[in-house]
N, C-alpha and C positions, 0 to 999 in steps of 0.2 A: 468520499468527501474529506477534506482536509480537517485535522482537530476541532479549531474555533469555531468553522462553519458545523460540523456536526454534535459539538455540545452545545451550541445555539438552538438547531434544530430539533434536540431530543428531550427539548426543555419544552416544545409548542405545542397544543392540542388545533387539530382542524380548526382552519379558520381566523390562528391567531398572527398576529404579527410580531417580528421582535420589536423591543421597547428601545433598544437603539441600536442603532447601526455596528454590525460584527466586521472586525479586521482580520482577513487572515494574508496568507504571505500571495496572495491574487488581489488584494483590495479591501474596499469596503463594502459590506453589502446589507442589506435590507431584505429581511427573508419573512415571505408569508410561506407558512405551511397550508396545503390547500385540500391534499389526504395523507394518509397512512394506508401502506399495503404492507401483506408478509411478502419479506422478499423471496427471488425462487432460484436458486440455483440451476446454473444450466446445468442440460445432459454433460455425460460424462464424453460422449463422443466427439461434442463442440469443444472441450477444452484439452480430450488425451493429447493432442501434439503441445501445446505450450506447457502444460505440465512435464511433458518430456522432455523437453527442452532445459526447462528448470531444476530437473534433476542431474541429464546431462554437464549443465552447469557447475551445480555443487557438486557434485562428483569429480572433474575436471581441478575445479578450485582445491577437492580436499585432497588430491595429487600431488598437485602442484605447492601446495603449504607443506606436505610432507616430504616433500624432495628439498625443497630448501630447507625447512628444519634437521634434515639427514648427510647437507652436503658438507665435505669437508673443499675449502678452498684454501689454496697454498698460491700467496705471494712469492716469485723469485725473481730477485733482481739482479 
């Protein structure tokens, strides 16, 4: 959930409605809360390839930031 929507929502007990309408950068909205659950993390085997990926990522990126901070570049004209 985006910020304003989620400190709207962690402000309401079941049942309640907000007292006015929340903007966030989707609109405006009108939020009944209707429960509360603990949320549940999925397994790890649903998410090991996108996690992999996200590392591959930063890994990649902290390459690449360190080759340019390392390159020396020579203008000749």
């Amino acid at each position: 959930m985006v910020k304003p929507f989620a400190d709207a929502v962690t402000k309401l007990n079941p049942g309640q409605m907000t007292d006015q309408p929340v903007q966030s950068q989707f609109g405006w909205h009108v939020i009944k809360l209707e429960e509360k659950r603990a949320p549940t993390p999925p397994a790890f085997d649903e998410v090991k390839e996108r996690v992999r990926g996200i590392v591959q990522r930063k890994r990649i990126q902290t390459y690449l930031d360190d080759l340019r901070k390392n390159a020396k570049i020579e203008k000749k004209i």
